[in-house]
VEXDREN-157960 format. One record per residue (C-alpha): residue in one letter; x, y, z. Coordinates in steps of 0.02 Angstrom, whole numbers, padded with zeros to 5 digits, always signed. Layout:
BEGIN
AXYZ;...
***
This chain:
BEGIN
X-00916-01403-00320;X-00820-01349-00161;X-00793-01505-00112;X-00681-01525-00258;X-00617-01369-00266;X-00565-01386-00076;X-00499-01586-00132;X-00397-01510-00257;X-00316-01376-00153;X-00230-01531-00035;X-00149-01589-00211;X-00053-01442-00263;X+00121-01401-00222;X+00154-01318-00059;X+00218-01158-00148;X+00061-01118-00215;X-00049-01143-00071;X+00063-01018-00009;X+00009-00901-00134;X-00161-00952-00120;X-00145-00909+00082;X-00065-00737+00035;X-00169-00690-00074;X-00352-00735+00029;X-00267-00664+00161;X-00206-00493+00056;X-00381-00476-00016;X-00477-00455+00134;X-00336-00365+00205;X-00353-00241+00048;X-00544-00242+00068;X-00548-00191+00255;X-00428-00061+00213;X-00524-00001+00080;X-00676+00024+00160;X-00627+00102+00326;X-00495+00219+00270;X-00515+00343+00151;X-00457+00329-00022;X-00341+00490-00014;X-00234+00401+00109;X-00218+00226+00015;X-00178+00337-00132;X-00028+00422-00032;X+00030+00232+00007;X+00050+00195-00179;X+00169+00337-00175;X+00172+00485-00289;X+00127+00489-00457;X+00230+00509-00607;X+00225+00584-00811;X+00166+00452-00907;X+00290+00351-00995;X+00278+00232-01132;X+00377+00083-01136;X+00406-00045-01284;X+00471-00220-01178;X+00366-00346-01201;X+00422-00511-01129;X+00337-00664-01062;X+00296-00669-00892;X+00408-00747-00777;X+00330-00901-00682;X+00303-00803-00525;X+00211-00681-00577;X+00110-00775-00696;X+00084-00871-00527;X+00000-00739-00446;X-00093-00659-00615;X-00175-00830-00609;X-00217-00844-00421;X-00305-00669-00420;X-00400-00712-00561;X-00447-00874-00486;X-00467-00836-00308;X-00581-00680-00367;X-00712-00772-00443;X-00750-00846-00262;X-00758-00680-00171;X-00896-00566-00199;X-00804-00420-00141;X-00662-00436-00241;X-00682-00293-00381;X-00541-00207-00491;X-00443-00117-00361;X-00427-00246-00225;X-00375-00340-00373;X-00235-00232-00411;X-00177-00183-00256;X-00168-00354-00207;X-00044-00400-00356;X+00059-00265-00337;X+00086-00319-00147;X+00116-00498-00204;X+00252-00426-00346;X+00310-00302-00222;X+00361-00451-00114;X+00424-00532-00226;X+00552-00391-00290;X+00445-00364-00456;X+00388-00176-00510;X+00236-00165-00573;X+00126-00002-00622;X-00039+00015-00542;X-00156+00117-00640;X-00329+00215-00616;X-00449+00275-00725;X-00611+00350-00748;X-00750+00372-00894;X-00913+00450-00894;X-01062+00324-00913;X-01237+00376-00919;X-01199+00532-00802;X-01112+00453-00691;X-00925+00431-00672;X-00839+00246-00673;X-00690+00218-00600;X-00574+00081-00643;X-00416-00002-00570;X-00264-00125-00653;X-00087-00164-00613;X+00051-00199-00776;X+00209-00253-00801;X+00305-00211-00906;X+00172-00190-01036;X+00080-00340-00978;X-00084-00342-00905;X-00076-00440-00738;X-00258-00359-00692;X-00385-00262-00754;X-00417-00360-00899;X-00478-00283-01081;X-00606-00139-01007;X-00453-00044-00965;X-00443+00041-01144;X-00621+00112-01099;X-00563+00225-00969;X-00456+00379-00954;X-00279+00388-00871;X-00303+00483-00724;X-00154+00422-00596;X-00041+00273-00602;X+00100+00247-00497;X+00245+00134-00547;
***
């Protein structure tokens, strides 16, 4: 299965074994980060949040960031360590570099005593991560 997976990886167009460079690269970057710093101070790298605001644009995603949606979510499958928020703070880099806002979002609900937290990144209404849990958990900080 690697074999092919590696086979097919020659094949594709050079921009998107960019991406798929950028992104390995971003989430073990994110991971390291996340486990040696403490969270308070990625936090007050995502910048300050915000009220809550709805918004009603809905669009389809522009090829780029469809791009990287689909990289994350295919890259992750191959990395153990890969969970929500190394998810979404990988995307919103990628975006971010690419000149595309995104909201990242974090949540919480309470599950058999204990509390479960939850990350994922939209734009402009559209889930790029997090996929359909999200609605399970409570708004607690987001910052566009």
């Amino acid at each position: 299965m690697w074999i092919r997976k590696v086979k097919t990886l020659f094949v594709l167009p050079l921009k998107v074994k960019l991406l798929f460079i950028k992104t390995l690269m971003l989430f073990f970057v994110v991971e390291i980060t996340l486990r040696f710093l403490p969270f308070k101070r990625v936090m007050n790298w995502l910048g300050s949040t915000v009220a809550l605001k709805t918004s009603t644009v809905t669009t389809e995603l522009p090829e780029e960031i469809q791009a990287v949606k689909s990289m994350i979510r295919s890259l992750s499958r191959y990395l153990p360590f890969v969970k929500c928020y190394n998810k979404a703070l990988t995307a919103r880099i990628l975006l971010r570099n690419k000149g595309y806002a995104s909201t990242l979002y974090i949540g919480f609900k309470k599950e058999k005593e204990q509390l479960k937290g939850h990350a994922w990144l939209v734009f402009q209404d559209q889930l790029i991560t997090g996929g359909a849990v999200y609605q399970e958990y409570k708004v607690t900080a987001f910052f566009p």
